[in-house]
DRENKOL-772965 format. One record per atom (N, C-alpha, C): x, y, z; residue in one letter. Coordinates in steps of 0.02 Angstrom, whole numbers, plus 50000, padded with zeros to 5 digits. Example, Ala and Ser with C-alpha at 12.3 -4.5 7.8 and 13.67 -1.06 7.14 Angstrom:
BEGIN
506604971650390A/506154977550390A/506604983550390A/506424988850354S/506844994750357S/506455000250394S/
end
This chain:
BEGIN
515134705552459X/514674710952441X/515044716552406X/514764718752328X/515174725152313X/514664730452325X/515064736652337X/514714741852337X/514904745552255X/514454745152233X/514584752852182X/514674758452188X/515024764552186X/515084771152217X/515114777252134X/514444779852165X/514724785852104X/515364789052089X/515334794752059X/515834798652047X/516154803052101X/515474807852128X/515354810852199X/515934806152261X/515534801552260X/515724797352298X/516574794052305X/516714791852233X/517164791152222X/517844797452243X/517714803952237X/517984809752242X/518054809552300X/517694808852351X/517594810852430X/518064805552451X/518134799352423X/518524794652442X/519134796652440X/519254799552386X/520144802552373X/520164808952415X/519884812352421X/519764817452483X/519854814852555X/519704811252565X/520044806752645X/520674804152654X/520774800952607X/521374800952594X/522174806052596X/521804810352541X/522214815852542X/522264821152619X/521834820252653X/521794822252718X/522254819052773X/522164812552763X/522754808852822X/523364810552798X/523624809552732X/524214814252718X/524404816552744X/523984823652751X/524304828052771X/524184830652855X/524084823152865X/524034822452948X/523454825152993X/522944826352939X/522134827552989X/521624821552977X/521524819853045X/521234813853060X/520314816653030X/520084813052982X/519484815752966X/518854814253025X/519094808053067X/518534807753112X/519094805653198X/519174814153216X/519414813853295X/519174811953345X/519414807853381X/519064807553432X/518854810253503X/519264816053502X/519324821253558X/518494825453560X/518334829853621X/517834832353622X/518024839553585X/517274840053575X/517674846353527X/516974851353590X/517354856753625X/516784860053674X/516494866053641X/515684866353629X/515154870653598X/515014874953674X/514864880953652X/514614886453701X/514004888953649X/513874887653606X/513224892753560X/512794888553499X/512454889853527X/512014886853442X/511774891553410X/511504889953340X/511194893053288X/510564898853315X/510174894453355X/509534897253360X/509644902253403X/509884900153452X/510184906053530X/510574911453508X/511154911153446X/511314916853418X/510894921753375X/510354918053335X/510124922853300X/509704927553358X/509264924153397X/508794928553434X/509054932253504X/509804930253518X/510034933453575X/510594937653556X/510924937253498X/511394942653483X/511364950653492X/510744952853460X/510644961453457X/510504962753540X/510464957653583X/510094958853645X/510714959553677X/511384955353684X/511754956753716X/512374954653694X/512654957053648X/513254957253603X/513864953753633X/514044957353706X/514564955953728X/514814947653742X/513964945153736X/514124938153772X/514204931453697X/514344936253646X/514484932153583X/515214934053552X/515824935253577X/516144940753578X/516694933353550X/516584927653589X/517084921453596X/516744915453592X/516404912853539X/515984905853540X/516184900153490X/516104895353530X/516234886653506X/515684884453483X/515544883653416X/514914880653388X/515074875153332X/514804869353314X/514974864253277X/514274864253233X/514264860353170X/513584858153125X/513904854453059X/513524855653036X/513384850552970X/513464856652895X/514024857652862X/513954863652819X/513454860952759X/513154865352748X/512584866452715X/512494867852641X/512894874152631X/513094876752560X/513974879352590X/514364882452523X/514914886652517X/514864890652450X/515244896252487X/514924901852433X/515824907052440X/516234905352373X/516694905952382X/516854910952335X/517404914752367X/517524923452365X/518354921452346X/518694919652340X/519364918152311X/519544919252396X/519814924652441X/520424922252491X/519904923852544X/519014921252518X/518524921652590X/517994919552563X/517524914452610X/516924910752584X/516524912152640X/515994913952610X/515234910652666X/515304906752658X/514884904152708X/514474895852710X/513984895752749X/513644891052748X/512874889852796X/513094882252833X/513144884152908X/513314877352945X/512444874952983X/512344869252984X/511484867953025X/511644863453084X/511584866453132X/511644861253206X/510954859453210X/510714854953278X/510214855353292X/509644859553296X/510054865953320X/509374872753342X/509274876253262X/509664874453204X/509374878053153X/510134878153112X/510054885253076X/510834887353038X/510894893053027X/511274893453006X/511714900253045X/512294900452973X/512414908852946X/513084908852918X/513654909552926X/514224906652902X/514714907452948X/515424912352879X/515994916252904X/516124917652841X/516974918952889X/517344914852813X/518064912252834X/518604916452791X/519004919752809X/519614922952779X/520164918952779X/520454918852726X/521084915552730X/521704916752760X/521664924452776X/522404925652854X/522084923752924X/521444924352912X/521014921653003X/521314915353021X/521074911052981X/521164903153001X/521994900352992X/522144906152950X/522894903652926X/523274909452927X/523474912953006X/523874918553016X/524654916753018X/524974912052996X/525544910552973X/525724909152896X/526314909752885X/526354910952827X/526134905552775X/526114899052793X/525884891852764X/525124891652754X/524864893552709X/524024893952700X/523584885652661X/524114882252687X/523794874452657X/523114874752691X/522954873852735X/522224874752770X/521824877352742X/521914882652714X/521294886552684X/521464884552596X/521994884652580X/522024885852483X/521924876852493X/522034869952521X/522134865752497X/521324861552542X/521234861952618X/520964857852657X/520194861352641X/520244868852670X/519624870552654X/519224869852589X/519644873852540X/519294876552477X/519284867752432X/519744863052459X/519804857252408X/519494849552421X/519634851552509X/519434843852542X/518974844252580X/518674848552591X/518054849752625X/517454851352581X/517074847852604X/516084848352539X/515614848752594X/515024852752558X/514274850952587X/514264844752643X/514154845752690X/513754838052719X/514384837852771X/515054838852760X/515644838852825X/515224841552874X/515634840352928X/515534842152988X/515874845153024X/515964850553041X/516604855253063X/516324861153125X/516934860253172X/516924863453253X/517224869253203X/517004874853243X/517254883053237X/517354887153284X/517904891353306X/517854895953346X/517844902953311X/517474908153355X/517394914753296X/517114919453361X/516804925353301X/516344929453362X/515694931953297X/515394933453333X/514844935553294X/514674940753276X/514504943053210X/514704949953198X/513804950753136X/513674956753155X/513194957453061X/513424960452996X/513284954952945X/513454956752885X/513154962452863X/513294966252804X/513304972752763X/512364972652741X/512454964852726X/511644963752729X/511054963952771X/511384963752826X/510894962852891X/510984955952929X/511524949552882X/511124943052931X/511764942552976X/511394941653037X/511774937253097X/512374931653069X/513074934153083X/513354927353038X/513854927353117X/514384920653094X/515084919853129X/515514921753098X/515934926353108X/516814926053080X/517154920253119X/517554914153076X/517854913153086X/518624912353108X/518804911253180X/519564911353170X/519874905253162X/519544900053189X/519674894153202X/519364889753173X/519584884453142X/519084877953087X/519314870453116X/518984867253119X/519174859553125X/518764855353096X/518974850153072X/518624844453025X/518184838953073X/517854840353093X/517534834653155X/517104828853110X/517144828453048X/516704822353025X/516644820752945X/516944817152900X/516964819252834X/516524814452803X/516184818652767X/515334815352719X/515634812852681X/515534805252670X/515704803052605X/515154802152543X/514494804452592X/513974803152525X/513614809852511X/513914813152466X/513264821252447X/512704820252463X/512384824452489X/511804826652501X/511334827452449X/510594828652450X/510354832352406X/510264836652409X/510104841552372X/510384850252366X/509744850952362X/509424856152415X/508874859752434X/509154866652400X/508844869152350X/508824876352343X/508404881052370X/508584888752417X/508114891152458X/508234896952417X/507824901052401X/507984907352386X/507714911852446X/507864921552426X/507804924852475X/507164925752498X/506734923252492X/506104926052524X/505984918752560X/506554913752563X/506434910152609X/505984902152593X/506114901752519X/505444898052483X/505824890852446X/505694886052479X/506174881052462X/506154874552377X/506704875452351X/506624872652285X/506884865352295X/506684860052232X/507004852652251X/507004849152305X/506384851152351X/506434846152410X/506404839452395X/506594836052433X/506654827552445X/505934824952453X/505414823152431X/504844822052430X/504724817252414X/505124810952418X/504754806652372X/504894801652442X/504334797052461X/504034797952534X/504714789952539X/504744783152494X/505174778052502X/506164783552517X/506214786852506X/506794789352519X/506714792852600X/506344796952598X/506354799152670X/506064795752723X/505734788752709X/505604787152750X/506084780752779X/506534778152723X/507034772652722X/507734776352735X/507844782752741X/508414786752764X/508164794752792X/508024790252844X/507594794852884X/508114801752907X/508604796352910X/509264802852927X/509394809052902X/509444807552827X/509484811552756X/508994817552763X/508224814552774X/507624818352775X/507614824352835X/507794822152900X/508004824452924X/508384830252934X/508994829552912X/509514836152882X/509294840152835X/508994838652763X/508814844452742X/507954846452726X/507454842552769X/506964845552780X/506864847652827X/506824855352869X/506944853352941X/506294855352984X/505724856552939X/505074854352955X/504944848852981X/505424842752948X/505274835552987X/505424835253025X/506014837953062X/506164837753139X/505994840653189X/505394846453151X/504954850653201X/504224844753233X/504144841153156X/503404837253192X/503824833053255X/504414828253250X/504364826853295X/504494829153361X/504744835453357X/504964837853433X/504434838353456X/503824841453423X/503164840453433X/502824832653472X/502924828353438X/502694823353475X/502984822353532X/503694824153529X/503834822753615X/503544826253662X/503274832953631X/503014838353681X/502224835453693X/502034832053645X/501254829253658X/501404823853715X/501864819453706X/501994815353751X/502224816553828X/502824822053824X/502904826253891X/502224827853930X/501584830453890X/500994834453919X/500424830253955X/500594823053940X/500214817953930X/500574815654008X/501264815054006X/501484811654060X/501334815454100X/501474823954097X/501244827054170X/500614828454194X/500214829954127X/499634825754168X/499354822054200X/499384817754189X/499494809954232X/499944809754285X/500504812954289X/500814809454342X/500524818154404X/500434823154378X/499974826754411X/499514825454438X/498914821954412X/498414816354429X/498344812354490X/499174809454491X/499244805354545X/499494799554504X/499594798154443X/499724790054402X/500374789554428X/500494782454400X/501384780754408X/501224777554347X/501774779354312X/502114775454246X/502294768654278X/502354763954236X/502524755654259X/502934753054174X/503294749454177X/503454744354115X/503024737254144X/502644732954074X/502514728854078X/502804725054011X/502724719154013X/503184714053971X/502724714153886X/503464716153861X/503344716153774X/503264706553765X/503654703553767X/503474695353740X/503254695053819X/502754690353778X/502024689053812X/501964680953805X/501954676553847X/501664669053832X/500794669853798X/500534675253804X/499854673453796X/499634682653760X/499664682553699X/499554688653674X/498784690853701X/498514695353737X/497864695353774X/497934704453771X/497274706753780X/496994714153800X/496824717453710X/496684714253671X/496424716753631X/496254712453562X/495774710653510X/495924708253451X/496194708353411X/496694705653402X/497104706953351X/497624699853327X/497814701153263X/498254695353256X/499024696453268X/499234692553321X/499944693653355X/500654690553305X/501254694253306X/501874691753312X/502084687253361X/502204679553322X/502414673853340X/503114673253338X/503534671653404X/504254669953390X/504464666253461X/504954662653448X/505074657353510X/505774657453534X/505564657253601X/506474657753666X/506734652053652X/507274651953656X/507694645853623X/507774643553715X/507934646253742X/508404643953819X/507634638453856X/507084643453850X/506504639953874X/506094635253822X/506174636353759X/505964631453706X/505294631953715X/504904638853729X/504274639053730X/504034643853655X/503324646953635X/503224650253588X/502984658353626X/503144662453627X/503244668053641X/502834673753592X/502424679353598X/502294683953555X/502374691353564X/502564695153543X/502534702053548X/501734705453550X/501734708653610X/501204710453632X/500764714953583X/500204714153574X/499634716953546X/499294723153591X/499634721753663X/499114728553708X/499634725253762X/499584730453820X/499894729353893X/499124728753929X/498544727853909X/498034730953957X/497954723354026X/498044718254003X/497944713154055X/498354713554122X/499144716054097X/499714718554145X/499274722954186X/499324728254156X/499174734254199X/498544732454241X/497824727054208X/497544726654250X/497824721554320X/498314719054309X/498374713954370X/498904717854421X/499274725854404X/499364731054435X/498734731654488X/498214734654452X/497674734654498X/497464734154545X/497364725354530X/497424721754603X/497804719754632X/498424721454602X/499024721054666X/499104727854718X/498434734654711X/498424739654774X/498554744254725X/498894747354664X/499024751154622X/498214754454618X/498124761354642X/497534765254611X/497564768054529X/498064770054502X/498324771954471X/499024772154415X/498844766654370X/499434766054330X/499454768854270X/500004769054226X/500084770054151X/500794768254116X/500514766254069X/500934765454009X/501084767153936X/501784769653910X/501754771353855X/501894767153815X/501544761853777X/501784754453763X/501784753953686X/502304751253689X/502564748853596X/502334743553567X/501664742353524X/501324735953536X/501424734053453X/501304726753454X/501414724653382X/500804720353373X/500524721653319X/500094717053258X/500254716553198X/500044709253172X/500254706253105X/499684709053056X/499614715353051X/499224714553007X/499164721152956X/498764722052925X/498944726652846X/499394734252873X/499614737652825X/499804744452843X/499534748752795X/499324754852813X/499024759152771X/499344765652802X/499064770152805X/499114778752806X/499114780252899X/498604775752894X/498734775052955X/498524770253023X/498944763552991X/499224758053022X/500034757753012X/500194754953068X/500814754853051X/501014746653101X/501314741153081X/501294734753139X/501554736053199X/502014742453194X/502344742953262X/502004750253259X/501774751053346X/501464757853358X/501504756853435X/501384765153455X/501294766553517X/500764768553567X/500534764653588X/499904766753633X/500144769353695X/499504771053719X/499674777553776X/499094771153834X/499054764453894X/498524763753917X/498624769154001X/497874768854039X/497944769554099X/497154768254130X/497434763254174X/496854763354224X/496844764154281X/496274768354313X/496174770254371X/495564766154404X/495784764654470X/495304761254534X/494874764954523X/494174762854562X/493614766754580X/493204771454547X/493464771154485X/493164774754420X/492964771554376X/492544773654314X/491954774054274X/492104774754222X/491724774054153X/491874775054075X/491634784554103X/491254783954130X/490924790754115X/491464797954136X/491824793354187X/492474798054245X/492944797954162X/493134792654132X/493464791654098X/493284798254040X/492884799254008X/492604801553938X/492754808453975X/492624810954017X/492834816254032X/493644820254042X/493754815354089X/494514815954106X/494884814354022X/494914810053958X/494944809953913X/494814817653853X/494344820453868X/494254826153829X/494644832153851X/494684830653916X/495004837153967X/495934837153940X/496194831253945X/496704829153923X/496854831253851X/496514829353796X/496664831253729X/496424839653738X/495954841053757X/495944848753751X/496564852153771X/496944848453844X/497504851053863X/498044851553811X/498214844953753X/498774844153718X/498774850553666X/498194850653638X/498014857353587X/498334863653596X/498154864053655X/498294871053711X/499134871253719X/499354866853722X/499894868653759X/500464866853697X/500364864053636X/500554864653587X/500434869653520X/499864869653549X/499774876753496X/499444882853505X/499404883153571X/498964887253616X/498314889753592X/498014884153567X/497234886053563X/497064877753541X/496274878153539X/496014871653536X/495574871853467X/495714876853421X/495444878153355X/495864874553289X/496164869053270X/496634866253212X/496464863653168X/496814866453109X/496904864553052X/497074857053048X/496754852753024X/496944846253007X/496714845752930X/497214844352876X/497064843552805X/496654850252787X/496114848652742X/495724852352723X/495134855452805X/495374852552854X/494504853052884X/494814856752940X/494504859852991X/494364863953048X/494284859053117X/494664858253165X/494454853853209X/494454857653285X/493924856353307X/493814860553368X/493964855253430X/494614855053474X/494654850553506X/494614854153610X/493964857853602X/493554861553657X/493314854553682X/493324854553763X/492884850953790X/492264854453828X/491464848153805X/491534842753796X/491544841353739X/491584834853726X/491354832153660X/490764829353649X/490484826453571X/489794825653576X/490064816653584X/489354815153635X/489164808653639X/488814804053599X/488914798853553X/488064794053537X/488274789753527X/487824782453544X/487834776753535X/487914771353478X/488224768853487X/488624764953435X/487924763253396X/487564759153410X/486704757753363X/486484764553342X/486334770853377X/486264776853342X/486654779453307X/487144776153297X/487594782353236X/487604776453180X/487444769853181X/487224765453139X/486634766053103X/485994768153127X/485534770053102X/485534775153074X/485824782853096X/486034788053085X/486174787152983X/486754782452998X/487014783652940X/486874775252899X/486394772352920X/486014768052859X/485384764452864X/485054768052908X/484334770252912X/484334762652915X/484664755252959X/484694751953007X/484604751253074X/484064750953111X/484164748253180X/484374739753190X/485124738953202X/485354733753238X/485304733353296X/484894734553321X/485094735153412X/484954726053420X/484284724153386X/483794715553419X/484144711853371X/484654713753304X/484804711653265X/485134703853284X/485344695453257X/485534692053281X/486034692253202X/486414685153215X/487054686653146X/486854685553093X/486154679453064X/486004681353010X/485904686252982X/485424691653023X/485174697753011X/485714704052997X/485984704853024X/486774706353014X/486984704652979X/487124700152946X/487434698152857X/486914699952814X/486254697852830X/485784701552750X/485844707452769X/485984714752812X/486164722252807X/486694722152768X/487264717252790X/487874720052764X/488044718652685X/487414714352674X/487274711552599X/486884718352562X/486314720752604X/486104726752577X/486394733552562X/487034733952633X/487544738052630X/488124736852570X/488124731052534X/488694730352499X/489564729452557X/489244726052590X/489934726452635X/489814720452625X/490564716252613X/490954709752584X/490864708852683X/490814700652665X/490974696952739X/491274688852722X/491404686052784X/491494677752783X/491194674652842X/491314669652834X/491074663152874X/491324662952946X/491974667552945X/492224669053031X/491884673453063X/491744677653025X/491254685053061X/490644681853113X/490674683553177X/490084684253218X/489844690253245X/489594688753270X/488864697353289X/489484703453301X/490044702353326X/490494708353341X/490604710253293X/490944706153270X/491524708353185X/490914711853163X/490374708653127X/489964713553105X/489674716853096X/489614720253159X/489304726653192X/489984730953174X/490384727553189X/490994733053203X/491254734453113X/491154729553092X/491334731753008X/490904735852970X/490264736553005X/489634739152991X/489774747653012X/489834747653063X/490184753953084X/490834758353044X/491264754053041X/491724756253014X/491774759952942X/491354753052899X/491154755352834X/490864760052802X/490474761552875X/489874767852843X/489724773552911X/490044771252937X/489884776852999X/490524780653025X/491034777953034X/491784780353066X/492074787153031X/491684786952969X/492394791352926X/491674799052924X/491274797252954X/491044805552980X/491104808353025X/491354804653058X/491564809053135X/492144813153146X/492044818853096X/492714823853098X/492854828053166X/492414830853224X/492234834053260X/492444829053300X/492824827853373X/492904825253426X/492354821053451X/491994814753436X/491444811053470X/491564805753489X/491334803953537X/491364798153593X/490774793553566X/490864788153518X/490354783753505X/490294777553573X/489644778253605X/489644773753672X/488844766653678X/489234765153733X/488914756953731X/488864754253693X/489174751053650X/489384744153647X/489064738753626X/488884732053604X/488684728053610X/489114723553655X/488784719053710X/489254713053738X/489724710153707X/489314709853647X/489974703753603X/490444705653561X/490434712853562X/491124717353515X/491604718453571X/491634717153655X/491814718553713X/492044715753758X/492294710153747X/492484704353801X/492874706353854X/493124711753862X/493544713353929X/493154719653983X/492404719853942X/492044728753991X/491584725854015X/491374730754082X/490864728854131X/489944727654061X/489604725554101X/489014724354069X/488784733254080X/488264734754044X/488204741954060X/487574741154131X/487424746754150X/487214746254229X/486464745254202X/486314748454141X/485464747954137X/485194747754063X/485604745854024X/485564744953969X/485864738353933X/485474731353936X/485344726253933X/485674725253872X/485964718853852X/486564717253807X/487204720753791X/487274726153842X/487834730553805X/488254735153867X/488674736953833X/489434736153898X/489544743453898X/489904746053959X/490014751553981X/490584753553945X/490764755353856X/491254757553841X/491024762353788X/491714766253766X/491874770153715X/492434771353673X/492414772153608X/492824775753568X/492674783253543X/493344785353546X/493474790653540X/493444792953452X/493154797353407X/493284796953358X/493644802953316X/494004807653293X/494214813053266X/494254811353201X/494044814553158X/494444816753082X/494384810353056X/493884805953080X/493734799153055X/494044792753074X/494334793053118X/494684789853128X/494614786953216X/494964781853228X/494604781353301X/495444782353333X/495554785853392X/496114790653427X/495994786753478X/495484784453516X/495674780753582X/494964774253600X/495094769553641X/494494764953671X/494404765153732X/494004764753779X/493904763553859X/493534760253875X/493504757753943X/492844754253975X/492974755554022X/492214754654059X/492104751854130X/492434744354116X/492804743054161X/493434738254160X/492994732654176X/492944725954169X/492544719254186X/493074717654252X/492794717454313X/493104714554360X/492774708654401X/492384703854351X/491864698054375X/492164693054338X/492524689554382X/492904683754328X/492874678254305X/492114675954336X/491584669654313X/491474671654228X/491234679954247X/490794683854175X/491494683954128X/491934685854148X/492684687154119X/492814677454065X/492774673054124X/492894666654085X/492404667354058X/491774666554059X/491344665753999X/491534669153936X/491774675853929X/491714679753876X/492194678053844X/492754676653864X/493434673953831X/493374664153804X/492974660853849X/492794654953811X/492274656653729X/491894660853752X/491664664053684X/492214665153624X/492494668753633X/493124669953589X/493474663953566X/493524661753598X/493924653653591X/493324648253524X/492824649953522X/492274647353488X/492414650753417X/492524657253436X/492774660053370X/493244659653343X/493774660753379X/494474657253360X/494304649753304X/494044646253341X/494044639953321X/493554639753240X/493084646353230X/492724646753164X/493264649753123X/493824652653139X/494464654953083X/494494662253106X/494274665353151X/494334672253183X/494944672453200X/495664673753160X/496154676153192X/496314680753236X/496044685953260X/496074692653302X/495584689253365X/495204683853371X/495084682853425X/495324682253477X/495464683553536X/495724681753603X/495674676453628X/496454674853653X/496674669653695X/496374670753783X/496284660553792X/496024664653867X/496714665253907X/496744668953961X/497284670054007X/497054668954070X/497324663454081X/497054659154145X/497314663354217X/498154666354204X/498454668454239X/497854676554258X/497594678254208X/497284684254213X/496574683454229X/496374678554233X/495654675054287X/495854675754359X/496564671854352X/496414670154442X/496794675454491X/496904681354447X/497274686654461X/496574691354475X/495954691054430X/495304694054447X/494724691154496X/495094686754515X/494814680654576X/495084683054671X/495754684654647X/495814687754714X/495394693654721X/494934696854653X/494634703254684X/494984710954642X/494914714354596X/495024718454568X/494494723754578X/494544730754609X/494004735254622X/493784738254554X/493374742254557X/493004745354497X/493324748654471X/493744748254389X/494094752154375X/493994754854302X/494274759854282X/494274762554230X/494794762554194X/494684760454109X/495384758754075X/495224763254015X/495884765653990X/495954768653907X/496514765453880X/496564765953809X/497084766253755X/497004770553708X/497444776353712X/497514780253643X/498064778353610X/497744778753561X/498444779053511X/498844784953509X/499494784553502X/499734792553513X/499854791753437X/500144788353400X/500384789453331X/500074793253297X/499184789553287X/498494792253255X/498424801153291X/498634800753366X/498384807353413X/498894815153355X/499524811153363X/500124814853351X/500014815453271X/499594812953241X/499364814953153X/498904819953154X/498544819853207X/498074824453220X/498434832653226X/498684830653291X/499014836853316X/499674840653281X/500094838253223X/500374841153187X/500144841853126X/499474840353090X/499244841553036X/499514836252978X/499714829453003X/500114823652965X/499544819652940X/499704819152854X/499034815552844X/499144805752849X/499864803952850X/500074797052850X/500404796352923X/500374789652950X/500574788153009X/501484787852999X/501634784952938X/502364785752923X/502684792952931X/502474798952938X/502654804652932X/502764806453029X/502464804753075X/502624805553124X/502954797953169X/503334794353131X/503644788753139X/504244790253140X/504914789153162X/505444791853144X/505634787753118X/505534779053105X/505714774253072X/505204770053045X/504824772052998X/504234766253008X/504184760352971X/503934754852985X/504124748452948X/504024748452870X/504694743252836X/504844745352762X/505134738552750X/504824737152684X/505154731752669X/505714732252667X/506554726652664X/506954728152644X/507064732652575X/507804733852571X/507934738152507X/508084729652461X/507914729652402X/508084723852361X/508904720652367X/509324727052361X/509934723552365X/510214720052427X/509734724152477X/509854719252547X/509854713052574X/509274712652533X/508824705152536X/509174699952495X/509654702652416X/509894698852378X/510654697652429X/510964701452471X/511594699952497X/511504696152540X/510804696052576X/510784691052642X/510874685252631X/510384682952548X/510314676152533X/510904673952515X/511454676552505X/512104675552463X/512494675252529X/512344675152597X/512834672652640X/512564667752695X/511884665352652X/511624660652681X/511894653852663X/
end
């Protein structure tokens, strides 16, 4: 394999070099000990001076801004950046000034990585900086950066924007946008708020198994791959929900999971094949216990991330106050195409979706096309927080029948900003009704329905010993976490999201095949 190396590049190479020379190891392995960061100095310095008097801080230099025998510079740790400004008798109070006339000013660039000791002092200008006394080389960049220009009012020029770079060197994006590393601290904090809720509640977190003999708990088309030791075919899970239900009835009132689930199928803005769902079900509860406890929860995340429940998402206003509005999957169908499907059977359902201009095939049965029916023309108005509920039986193979409303099941989706954020049910714990509904599926399977469900025999006779009345969700957090930082693509709150190879990758693999 050759690498090509620019000029840049090429330079930095002879710069490492010229460093061991002269006997500094460009990447040490000793600890180098920090007492201060960026952020904690700017906002705690004027408060109490004395305790910045002697500090160890390390980062990533940023710019250099050089004065002949003294330079600023801008170093960025984690908490932010900070300026730092170096004299040439400070660092080099003996008479030999190689350090500063040869290492600093010649072998050191943008993007190094360098430990400092200093004290903190304010410039003539006003900003919070470090004087340096002390410099060390803790990491040498061999590849330039791209140069963000900021001017003084704080207003940033040449950002990195072009979405295949930041999203295939996520690293890069990272360092000099540092908005991107705010959404995700954000998601962890959505995720933190989520767990203590829940485990406030009373839940216990559980792991259940990513390869799965029997991809089950949702439609979808699964990742196929096989154990060599057992010589069986194996898939990466599509949902944990069958696990967690057989938690259940093993005495568990209360479980959850934050689960990494995979489907084979398209990616858009916001799909992504690998994603993270949020499930949990609780004993002795209801879709209805559910839809509540659900709104109460996202009202909480709003709140405690942005301390109000009023947000900006894109162009629109989203009020995420509980409650939310309720209506039925057939009423928001009619709503929006002056259709009543409720008595509808599947012919009848293909001449709508013929009148609708919605494309179909020969696999589609009464679910698929209710549910494509929905999607097409009803999903993408629900900007406002709504709970579209009950169901048809046959879009539902895993929810209770509803208690008084004949063909149709005790569930809901959640909808925001058009998009659907979470699913629930009254959980099916009748496992005669359970095999029937999954031999159904199997019928479809067999018409070319790839996303149909497998039956899980193990997950019959697991609802045979007896599973109590329970209540199940899945949110998506990915879709939740687009919401809640104002992200209009699912790739943007991904820290890695799936990418084809880079071309030359793909050409080196085949060449050592």
């Amino acid at each position: 394999m050759s690498v090509t190396l620019s000029e840049q590049e090429l330079q930095r190479r002879q710069k490492l070099i010229e460093l061991k020379e002269l006997g500094i190891n460009p990447y040490p392995a000793e600890e180098f000990k920090i007492n201060a960061n960026a952020a904690d100095i700017k906002i705690n310095f004027e408060l109490n001076q004395q305790n910045y008097k002697n500090i160890s801080i390390a980062g990533r230099i940023m710019s250099i801004r050089d004065m002949g025998k003294a330079c600023f510079a801008v170093i960025q740790d984690a908490s932010g950046r900070i300026q730092i400004y170096i004299r040439k008798d400070d660092i080099c109070p003996d008479e030999d000034k190689t350090f500063y006339d040869v290492v600093w000013k010649k072998l050191i660039d943008i993007g190094d990585i360098i430990g400092l000791e200093g004290y903190v002092f304010i410039t003539k200008t006003g900003e919070t900086s470090i004087h340096v006394n002390s410099l060390k080389l803790l990491s040498k960049s061999l590849k330039p950066l791209p140069i963000v220009k900021t001017d003084a009012d704080g207003q940033s020029f040449d950002e990195v924007t072009n979405p295949e770079f930041r999203y295939r060197q996520r690293y890069v994006d990272l360092i000099i946008n540092p908005n991107v590393k705010k959404t995700f601290e954000q998601r962890t904090k959505i995720i933190n708020t989520i767990r203590t809720f829940l485990n406030e509640g009373g839940a216990l977190e559980v792991d259940t198994p990513v390869l799965q003999s029997i991809p089950g708990g949702a439609a979808a088309k699964p990742f196929l791959t096989h154990h060599n030791a057992l010589d069986i075919p194996l898939y990466l899970r599509i949902a944990n929900e069958l696990y967690l239900k057989r938690l259940i009835v093993g005495g568990f009132d209360w479980v959850y999971e934050f689960s990494r689930n995979f489907r084979n199928e398209g990616m858009d803005r916001t799909h992504n094949p690998e994603f993270t769902v949020l499930e949990f079900y609780v004993a002795y509860r209801d879709y209805l216990w559910m839809m509540n406890t659900t709104e109460h929860l996202i009202e909480k995340i709003a709140i405690d991330l942005h301390g109000k429940t009023e947000l900006t998402v894109g162009d629109k206003i989203i009020n995420f106050s509980a409650p939310f509005k309720r209506i039925s999957i057939y009423d928001s169908i009619k709503e929006f195409t002056n259709f009543d499907v409720s008595h509808m059977n599947e012919n009848d359902l293909r001449d709508v979706c013929k009148k609708l201009h919605i494309e179909t095939d020969s696999s589609m049965g009464k679910a698929k096309l209710i549910d494509i029916i929905f999607g097409e023309k009803c999903e993408s108005n629900y900007i406002q927080p709504t709970f579209i509920t009950d169901y048809p039986i046959e879009m539902s193979p895993l929810t209770k029948k509803h208690r008084s409303k004949e063909g149709l099941v005790e569930r809901f989706e959640l909808m925001i900003n058009g998009k659907e954020i979470a699913n629930a049910y009254s959980e099916l714990n009748d496992p005669i009704d359970q095999r029937e509904r999954f031999e159904e599926q199997i019928k479809l399977m067999e018409r070319g329905d790839d996303e149909a469900m497998f039956i899980d025999n193990d997950f019959l006779r697991a609802l045979e010993y007896g599973m109590p009345p329970t209540a199940g969700i899945g949110i998506g957090i990915d879709r939740l976490c687009m919401l809640m930082t104002n992200q209009s693509s699912i790739q943007d709150v991904l820290l890695f999201p799936t990418m084809r190879p880079e071309v030359s990758h793909i050409k080196n693999h085949e060449e050592t095949i």
